[in-house]
C-alpha positions in Angstrom: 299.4 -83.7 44.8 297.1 -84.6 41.8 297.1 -88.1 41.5 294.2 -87.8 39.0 295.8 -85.0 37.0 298.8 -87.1 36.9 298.1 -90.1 36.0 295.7 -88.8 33.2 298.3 -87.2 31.3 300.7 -89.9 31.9 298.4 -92.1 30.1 297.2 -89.9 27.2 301.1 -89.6 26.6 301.7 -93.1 26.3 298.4 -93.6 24.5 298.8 -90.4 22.1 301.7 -91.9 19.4 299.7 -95.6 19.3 296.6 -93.5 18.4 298.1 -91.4 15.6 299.6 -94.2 14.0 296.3 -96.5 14.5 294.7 -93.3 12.9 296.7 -93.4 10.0 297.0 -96.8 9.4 292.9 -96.8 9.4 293.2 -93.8 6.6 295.1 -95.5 4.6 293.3 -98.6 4.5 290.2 -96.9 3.8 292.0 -94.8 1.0 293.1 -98.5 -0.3 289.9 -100.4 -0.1 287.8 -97.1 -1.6 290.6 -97.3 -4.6 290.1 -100.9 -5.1 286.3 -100.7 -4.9 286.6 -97.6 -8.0 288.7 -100.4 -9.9 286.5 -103.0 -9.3 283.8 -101.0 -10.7 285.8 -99.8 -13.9 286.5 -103.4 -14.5 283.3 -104.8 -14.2 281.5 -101.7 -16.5 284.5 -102.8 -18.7 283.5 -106.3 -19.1 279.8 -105.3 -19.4 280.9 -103.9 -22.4 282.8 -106.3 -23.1 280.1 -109.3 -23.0 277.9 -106.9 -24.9 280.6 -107.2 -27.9 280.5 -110.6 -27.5 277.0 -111.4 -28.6 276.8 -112.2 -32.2 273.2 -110.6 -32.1 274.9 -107.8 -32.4 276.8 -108.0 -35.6 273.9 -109.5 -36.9 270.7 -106.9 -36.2 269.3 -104.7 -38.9 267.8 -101.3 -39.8 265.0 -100.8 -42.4 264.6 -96.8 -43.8 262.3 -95.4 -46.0 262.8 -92.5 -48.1 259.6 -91.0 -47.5 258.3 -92.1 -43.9 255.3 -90.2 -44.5 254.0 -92.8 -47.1 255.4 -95.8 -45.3 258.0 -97.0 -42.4 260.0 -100.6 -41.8 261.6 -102.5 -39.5 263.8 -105.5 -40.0 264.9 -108.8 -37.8 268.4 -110.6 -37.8 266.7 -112.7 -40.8 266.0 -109.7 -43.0 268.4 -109.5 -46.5 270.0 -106.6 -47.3 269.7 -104.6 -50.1 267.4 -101.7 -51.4 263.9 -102.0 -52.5 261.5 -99.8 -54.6 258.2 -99.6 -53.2 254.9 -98.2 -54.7 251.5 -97.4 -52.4 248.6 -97.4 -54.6 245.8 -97.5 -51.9 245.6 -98.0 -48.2 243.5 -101.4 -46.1 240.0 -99.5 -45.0 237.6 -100.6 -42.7 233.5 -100.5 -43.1 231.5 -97.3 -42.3 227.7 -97.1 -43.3 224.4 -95.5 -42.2 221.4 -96.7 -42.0 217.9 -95.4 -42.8 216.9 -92.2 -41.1 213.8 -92.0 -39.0 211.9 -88.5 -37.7 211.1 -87.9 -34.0 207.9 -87.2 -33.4 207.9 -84.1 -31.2 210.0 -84.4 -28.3 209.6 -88.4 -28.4 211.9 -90.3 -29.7 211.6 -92.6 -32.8 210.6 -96.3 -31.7 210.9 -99.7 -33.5 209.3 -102.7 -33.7 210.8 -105.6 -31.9 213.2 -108.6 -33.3 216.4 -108.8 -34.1 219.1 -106.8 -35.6 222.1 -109.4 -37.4 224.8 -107.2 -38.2 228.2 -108.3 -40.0 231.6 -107.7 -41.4 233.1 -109.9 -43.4 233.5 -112.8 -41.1 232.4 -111.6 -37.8 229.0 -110.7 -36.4 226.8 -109.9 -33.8 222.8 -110.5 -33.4 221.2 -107.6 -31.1 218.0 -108.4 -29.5 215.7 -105.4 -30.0 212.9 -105.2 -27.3 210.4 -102.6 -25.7 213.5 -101.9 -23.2 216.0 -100.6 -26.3 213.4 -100.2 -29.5 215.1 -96.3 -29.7 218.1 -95.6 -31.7 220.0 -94.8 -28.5 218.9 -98.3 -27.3 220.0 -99.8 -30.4 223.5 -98.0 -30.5 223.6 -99.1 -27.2 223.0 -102.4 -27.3 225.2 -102.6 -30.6 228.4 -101.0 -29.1 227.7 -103.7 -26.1 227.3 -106.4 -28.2 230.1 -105.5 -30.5 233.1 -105.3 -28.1 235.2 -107.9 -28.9 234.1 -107.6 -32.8 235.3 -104.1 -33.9 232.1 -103.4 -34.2 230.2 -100.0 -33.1 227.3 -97.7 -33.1 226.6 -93.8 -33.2 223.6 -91.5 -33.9 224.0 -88.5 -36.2 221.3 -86.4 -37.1 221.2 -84.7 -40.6 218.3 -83.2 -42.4 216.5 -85.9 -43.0 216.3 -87.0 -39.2 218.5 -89.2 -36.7 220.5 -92.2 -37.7 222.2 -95.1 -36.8 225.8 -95.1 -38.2 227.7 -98.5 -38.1 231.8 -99.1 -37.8 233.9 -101.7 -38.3 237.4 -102.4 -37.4 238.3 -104.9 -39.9 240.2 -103.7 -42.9 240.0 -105.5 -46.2 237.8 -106.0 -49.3 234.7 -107.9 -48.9 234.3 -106.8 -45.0 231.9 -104.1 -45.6 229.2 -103.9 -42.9 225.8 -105.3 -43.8 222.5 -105.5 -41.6 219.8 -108.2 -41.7 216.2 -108.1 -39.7 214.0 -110.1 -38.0 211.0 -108.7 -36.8 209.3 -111.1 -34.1 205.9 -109.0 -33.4 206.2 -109.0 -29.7 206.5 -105.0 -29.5 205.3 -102.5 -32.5 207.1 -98.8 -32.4 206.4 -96.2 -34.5 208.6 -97.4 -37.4 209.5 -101.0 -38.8 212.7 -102.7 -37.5 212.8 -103.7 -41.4 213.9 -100.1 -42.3 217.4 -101.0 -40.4 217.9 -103.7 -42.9 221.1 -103.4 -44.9 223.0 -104.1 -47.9 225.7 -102.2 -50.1 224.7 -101.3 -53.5 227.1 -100.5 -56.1 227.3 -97.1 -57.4 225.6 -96.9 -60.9 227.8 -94.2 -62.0 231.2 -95.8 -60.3 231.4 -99.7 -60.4 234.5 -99.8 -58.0 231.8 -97.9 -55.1 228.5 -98.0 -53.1 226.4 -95.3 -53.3 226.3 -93.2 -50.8 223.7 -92.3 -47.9 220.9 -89.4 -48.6 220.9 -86.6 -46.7 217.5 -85.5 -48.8 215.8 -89.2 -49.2 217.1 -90.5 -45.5 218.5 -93.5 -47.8 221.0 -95.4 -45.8 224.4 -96.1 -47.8 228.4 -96.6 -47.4 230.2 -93.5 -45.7 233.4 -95.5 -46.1 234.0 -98.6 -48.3 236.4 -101.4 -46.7 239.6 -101.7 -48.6 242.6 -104.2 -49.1 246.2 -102.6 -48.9 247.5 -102.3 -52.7 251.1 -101.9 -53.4 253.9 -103.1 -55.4 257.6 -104.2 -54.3 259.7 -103.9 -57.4 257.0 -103.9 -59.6 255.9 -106.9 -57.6 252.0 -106.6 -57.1 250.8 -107.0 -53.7 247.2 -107.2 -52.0 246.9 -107.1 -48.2 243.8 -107.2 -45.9 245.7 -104.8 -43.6 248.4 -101.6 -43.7 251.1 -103.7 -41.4 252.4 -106.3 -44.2 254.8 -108.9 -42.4 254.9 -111.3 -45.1 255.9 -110.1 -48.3 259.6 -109.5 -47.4 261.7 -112.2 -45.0 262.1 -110.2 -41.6 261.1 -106.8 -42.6 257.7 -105.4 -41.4 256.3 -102.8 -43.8 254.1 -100.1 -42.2 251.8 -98.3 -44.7 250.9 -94.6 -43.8 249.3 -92.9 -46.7 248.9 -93.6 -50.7 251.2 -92.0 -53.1 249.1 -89.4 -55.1 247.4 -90.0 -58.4 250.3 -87.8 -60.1 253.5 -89.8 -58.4 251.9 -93.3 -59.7 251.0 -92.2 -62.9 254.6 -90.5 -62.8 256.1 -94.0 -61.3 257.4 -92.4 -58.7 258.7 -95.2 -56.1 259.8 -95.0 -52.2 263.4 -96.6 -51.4 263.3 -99.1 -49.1 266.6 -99.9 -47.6 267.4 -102.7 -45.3 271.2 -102.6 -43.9 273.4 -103.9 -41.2 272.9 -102.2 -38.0 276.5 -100.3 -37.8 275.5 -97.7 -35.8 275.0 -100.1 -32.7 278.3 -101.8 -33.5 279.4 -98.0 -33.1 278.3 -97.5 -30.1 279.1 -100.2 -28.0 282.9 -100.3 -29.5 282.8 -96.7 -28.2 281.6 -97.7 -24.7 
């Protein structure tokens, strides 16, 4: 006899019903607890939206438009007023761009400089450059500017035209009265083959043009103005407006104004004017209702 063989089946008989049912009962538990974790979920993305329809930020945000967002662009705070503005760009902020005297090479070696000191400014904020025998060139010099004038905006490149090689000077700071302007101090330490005094610089107004600087010579090697620095000029329902720079945060309560590009000559003369509109944000409302 097969007392193994026996008592095996004998015991998966008795064992067999328990298991199915312990089988089951595990399925459906599993089915139950996977079902309540899906609610759980549901409920809890609910509420999210929920508390998200509870904060009165909400109701209260704004949208600024602009009817032409090529001219300007806006956005608004919770503090901004609504209504519809007409706005005007008659000129944009500029920043400071001249050159400075030209000087020839002679042959293949570069132009040198006496030494001393080059004091260059815009507006409020300057730099003083040490020229020595180690940077009398005008690639030591831009060098040495574009070091010295990291945290000021201010910067140096060489561009050679007709009359020779240059030095050409840029500023970051926008505004009237922050055009760039260089003053020298020879200290007769080191003597190149031109004066450090030929750097010197000053804007002088255009005799043709009273609102401009004349302009550098590409014939004389006259240094002058490539770009003039500018204020922002607009108008705000009629309002007149002057601004040192193109992002204007303080001439409406909680609306930034970004200026892009002046209108043309025609559209002002024309009195053509860009809507501004600032309005209640419904489209968020709108979209967390929907969720």
């Amino acid at each position: 006899i097969d007392i193994d063989s026996i008592v095996k089946t004998l015991v998966n008989a008795e064992k067999a019903p328990k298991t199915n049912q312990l089988d089951l009962l595990e399925k459906q538990t599993t089915t139950r607890i996977s079902a309540l974790g899906s609610l759980t979920g549901a409920l809890n993305t609910f509420k999210t939206a929920i508390d998200a329809l509870n904060k009165p930020a909400l109701f209260e945000s704004r949208t600024a438009s602009s009817s032409s967002s090529s001219v300007l662009k806006a956005t608004a705070t919770t503090t901004a007023s609504a209504g519809t503005y007409s706005v005007q760009v008659q000129q944009l902020a500029a920043s400071s761009k001249v050159a400075l005297q030209s000087v020839s090479a002679s042959g293949s070696t570069p132009a040198t400089f006496n030494s001393g000191t080059l004091e260059i400014s815009a507006g409020t904020s300057s730099i003083s450059v040490d020229i020595t025998e180690a940077n009398n060139t005008l690639a030591g010099m831009r060098d040495a500017i574009n070091e010295a004038g990291k945290t000021s905006g201010i910067s140096a490149a060489i561009i050679t035209d007709d009359s020779g090689s240059r030095l050409v000077l840029s500023s970051t700071k926008t505004g009237a009265g922050n055009d760039i302007q260089v003053a020298v101090t020879e200290d007769g330490v080191t003597t190149g083959s031109n004066a450090l005094t030929s750097q010197a610089f000053t804007p002088t107004v255009d005799p043709g043009n009273a609102d401009a600087f004349l302009k550098p010579s590409s014939d004389t090697g006259a240094g002058g103005v490539i770009t003039q620095a500018k204020s922002a000029k607009l108008t705000i329902d009629g309002l007149q407006l002057v601004r040192n720079s193109n992002k204007i945060e303080d001439a409406l309560e909680g609306v930034t104004i970004d200026l892009v590009s002046a209108q043309s000559a025609t559209d002002l003369t024309d009195g053509k004017t860009i809507s501004l509109t600032v309005g209640v944000d419904k489209a968020s409302v709108k979209s967390n209702l929907q969720k």
